[in-house]
N, C-alpha and C positions, 0 to 999 in steps of 0.2 A: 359275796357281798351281802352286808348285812339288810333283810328290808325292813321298811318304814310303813307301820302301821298307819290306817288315814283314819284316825279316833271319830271323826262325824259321819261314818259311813250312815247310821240310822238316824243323826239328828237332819243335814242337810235334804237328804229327802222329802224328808217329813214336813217342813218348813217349803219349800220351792212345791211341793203338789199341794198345800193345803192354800198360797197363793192365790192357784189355780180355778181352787172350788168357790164357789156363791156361799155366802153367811149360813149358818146353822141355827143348832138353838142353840142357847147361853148353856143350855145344863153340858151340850156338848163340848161346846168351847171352852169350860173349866175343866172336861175329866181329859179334855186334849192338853189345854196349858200346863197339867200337870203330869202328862206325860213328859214334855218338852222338859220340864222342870227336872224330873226325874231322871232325862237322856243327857242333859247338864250337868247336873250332878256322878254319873258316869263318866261322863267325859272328863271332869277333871280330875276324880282318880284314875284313871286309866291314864294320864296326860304323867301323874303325879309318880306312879308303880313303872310308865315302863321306862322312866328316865336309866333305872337303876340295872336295864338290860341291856344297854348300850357298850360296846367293848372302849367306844375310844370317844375324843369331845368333837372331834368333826362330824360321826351321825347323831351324836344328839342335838347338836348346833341346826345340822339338816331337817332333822325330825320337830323342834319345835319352830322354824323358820316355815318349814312346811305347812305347821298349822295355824302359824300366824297368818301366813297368804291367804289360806281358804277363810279364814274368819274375817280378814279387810274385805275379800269377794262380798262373801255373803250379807257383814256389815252395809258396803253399798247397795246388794242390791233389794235389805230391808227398807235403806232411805228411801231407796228409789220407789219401792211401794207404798212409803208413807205418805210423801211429794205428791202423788196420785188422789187427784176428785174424788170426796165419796162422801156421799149421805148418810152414808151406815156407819154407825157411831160403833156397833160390835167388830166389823170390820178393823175400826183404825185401834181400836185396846188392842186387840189382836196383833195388827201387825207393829207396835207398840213395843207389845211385850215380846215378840221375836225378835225387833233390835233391843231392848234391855238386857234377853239373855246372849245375845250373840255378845253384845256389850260389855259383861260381865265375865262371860268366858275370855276375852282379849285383854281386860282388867288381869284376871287370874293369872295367864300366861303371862304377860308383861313383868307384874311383881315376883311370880313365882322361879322364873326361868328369866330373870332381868340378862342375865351375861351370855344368852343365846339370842337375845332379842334382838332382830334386825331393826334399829334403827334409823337406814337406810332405806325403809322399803317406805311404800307410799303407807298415807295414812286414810283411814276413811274419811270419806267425803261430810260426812257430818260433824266428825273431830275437828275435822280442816275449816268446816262453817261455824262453827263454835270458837277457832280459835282466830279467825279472820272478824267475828262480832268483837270479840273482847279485845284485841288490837285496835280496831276502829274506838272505840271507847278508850281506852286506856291513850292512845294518840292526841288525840283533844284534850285528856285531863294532862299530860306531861308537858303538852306544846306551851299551855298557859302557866303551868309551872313552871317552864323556864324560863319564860318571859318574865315573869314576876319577881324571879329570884335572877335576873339579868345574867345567864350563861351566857357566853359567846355564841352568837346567831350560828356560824358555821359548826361550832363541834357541837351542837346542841341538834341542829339537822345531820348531822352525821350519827350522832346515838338514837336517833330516832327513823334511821332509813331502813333497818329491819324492818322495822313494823309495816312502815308505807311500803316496803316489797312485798311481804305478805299478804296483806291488802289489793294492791293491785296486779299479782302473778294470774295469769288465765286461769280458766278453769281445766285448761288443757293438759296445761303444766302440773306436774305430779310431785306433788307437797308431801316430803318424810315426816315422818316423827321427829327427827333429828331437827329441821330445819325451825321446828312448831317449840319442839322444847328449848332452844336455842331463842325463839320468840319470847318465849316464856320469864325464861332466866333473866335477862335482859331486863324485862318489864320490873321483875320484882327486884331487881339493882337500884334498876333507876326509883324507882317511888320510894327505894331507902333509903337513895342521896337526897331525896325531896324530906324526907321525913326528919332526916338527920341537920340536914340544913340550918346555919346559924343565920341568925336577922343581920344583912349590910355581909355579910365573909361570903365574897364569890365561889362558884361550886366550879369552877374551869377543871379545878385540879381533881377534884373526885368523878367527875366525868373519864378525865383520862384516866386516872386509874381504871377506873369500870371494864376501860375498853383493853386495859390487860390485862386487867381480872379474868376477864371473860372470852379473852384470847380474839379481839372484833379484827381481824384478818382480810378486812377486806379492803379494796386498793382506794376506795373513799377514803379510810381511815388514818392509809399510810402516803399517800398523797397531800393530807392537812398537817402532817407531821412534817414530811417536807419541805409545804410553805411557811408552817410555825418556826422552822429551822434557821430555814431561810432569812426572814422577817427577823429572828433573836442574830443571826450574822451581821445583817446589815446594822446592825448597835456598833456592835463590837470594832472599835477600830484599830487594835494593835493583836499581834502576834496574839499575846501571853490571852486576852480578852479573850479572843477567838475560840481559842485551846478549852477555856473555863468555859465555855457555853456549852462546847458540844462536853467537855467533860463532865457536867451538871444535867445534860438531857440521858447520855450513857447511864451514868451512878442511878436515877431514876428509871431507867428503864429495866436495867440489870436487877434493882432490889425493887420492882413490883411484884407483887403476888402473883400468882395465874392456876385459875380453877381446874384442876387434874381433870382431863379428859372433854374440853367441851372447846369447840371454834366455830369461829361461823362460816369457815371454807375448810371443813375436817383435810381434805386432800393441797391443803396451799400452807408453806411455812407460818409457822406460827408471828403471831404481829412480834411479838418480844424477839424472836431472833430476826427479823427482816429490818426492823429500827435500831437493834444494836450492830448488824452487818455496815448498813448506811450510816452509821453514825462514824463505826470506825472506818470506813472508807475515809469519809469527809477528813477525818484528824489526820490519817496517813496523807491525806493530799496537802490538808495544810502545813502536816511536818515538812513536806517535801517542797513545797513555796519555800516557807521559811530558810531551809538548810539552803536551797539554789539561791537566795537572797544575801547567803552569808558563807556563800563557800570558799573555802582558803585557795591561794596562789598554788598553784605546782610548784612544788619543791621537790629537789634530788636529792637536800640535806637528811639524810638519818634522824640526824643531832635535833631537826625543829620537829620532825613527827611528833604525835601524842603518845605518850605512855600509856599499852590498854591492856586490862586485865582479860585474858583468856579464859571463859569460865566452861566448865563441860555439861553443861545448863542449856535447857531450852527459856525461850523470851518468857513462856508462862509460869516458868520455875523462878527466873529471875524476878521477875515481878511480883510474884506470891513473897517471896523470901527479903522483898525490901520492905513488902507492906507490914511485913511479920517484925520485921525491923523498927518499922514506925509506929505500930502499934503498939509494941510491948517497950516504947519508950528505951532502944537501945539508940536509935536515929533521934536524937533531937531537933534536927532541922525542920521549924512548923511548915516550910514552902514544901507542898508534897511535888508539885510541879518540877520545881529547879532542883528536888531530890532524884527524880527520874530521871531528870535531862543528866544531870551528872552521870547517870548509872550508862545512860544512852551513848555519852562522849567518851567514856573511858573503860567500859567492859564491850567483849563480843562475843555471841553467843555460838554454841557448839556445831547450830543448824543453819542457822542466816548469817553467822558472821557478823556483819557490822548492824547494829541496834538502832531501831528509830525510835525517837522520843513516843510517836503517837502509838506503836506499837507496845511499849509501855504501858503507855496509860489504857490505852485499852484492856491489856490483861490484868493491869491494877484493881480493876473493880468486877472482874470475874472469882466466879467462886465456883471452879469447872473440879469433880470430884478427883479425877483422876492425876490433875498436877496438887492438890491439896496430898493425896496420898503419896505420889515421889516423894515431894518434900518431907514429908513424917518421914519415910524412909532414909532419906538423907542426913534429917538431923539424927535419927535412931542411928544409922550408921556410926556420926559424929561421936555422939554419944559413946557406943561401948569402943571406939577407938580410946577417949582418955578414961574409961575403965580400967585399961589394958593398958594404960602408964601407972 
């Protein structure tokens, strides 16, 4: 097993016994600070060279995790001597400047080695006080800007419940990086929708976006989605209504953006597939009202059945290949709706057999890579089939 060098063997000492000692003289305390300086500068060539002696990316993953940990350690417990009474004004430059280079060495690794960095791990406690100040601040300046600019009270304390968690989390409770730059992000969203902002055009709709830009996965988020749902149902008073509601919250949800790699629950389904799940739940339920609403007599006639196309197509292929239809203007029927339902009442598919309309429509506005590719396949097939006449 390969080992793991501990690069602060000579800086951490150095720094935890000179703690220890009563103040010196200044001439001392400069040809020290630049020792320190010097053992810093070591450290991150050595951080830098012995990347490239690594056989594989799990110890080097190990190896710079490794010395992130000991530099969060030691970051806190510079704070924790800074925090500490003292009259001696040599004293705190001191301990000062052994949080700046610890500081700086965390800086280095961070940028340097970003795709090994534990984002997970805790952050120092000074990081964490720094970024719980500028939340408290930024908090009060977004709350009056939503009022001003008349957001919806509820989604407006919903984009704003990061912050007041951060703010009021113990001090017990162990605050990531992840959880702080996720604070972050957030903040510089929001004061671009403030910024962006037109006089009298309510900003409801760029809120929500935000929150699937930015992947806000949290069960506040999808709880107000469900009484917003709800509340646009209760309008709707026929079938066809109904269908358009949740069809028009799906199409939005489905073509929003979403920032690669960042949620605010990393281990919980991302929002954009938890709102698109619930949504086509909702339409399959309603398909299913509807059809029990209108379901034909038992007959034993042959002669009354429906005529149905048997296709050797999955729901997702059929659906790609109507919209492909409708798009490239070979379907002229503007009703995309009663174009589906058609496809619904008279083809059945290879896998479920009989078709439901909402099942349609749901993969209608999917853009999933893998049925995009059968179908090229399929038509290519088509294709050098009348090559070959």
């Amino acid at each position: 097993m390969q080992t793991i060098n501990y690069e602060l063997h000579e800086l951490e000492p150095m720094m935890l016994a000179r703690w220890d000692l009563p103040p010196t003289s200044k001439g001392d305390d400069a040809q020290f600070m630049n020792t320190i300086s010097a053992e810093a500068a070591r450290v991150r060539k050595a951080l830098t060279q012995e990347v490239f002696s690594f056989n594989d990316e799990r110890h080097l993953e190990r190896y710079i995790q490794y010395h992130q940990q000991a530099l969060i350690r030691l970051l806190d417990s510079a704070s924790s001597q800074m925090s500490k009474p003292s009259a001696n004004t040599q004293t705190n430059d001191l301990n000062k400047f052994f949080y700046n280079t610890l500081e700086d060495l965390l800086d280095f690794v961070e940028r340097h080695f970003a795709k090994y960095f534990d984002q997970d791990a805790k952050a120092p406690e000074a990081y964490i006080a720094i970024a719980r100040h500028d939340a408290q601040q930024h908090l009060l300046t977004l709350t009056d800007q939503f009022a001003l600019l008349k957001a919806d009270p509820a989604l407006a304390d919903i984009a704003l419940y990061a912050l007041r968690k951060l703010i009021s989390l113990p001090t017990t409770r162990e605050i990531t990086y992840r959880k702080i730059m996720y604070v972050k992000e957030l903040q510089k969203e929001l004061f671009h929708i403030i910024d962006s902002a037109q006089p009298d055009q309510p900003i409801d709709s760029s809120l929500l976006q935000s929150m699937y830009y930015l992947n806000y996965n949290s069960m506040r988020c999808f709880s107000w989605h469900a009484k917003y749902l709800a509340s646009q149902l209760a309008g709707a008073h026929t079938h066809e209504e109904r269908v358009e509601v949740l069809s028009l919250l799906l199409k939005n949800v489905n073509q929003s953006q979403v920032k690669p790699g960042i949620a605010y629950h990393p281990k919980s389904l991302p929002l954009k597939a938890q709102l698109a799940a619930y949504v086509a739940e909702e339409m399959e339920y309603e398909e299913r009202i509807f059809q029990l609403g209108n379901f034909p007599k038992p007959t034993t006639d042959a002669a009354t059945l429906p005529y149905t196309l048997k296709l050797e197509l999955s729901v997702a292929q059929i659906s790609f290949l109507v919209r492909i239809l409708i798009e490239t203007n070979i379907i002229v029927n503007k009703n995309v709706n009663e174009t589906l339902r058609f496809f619904a009442r008279y083809t059945t598919s290879k896998r479920s057999g009989s078709i439901t309309f909402g099942s349609l429509r749901v993969k209608y506005y999917e853009n999933e890579v893998g049925t995009k590719e059968s179908v090229k396949n399929l038509l290519s097939s088509m294709v050098k089939f009348i090559d070959k006449g």
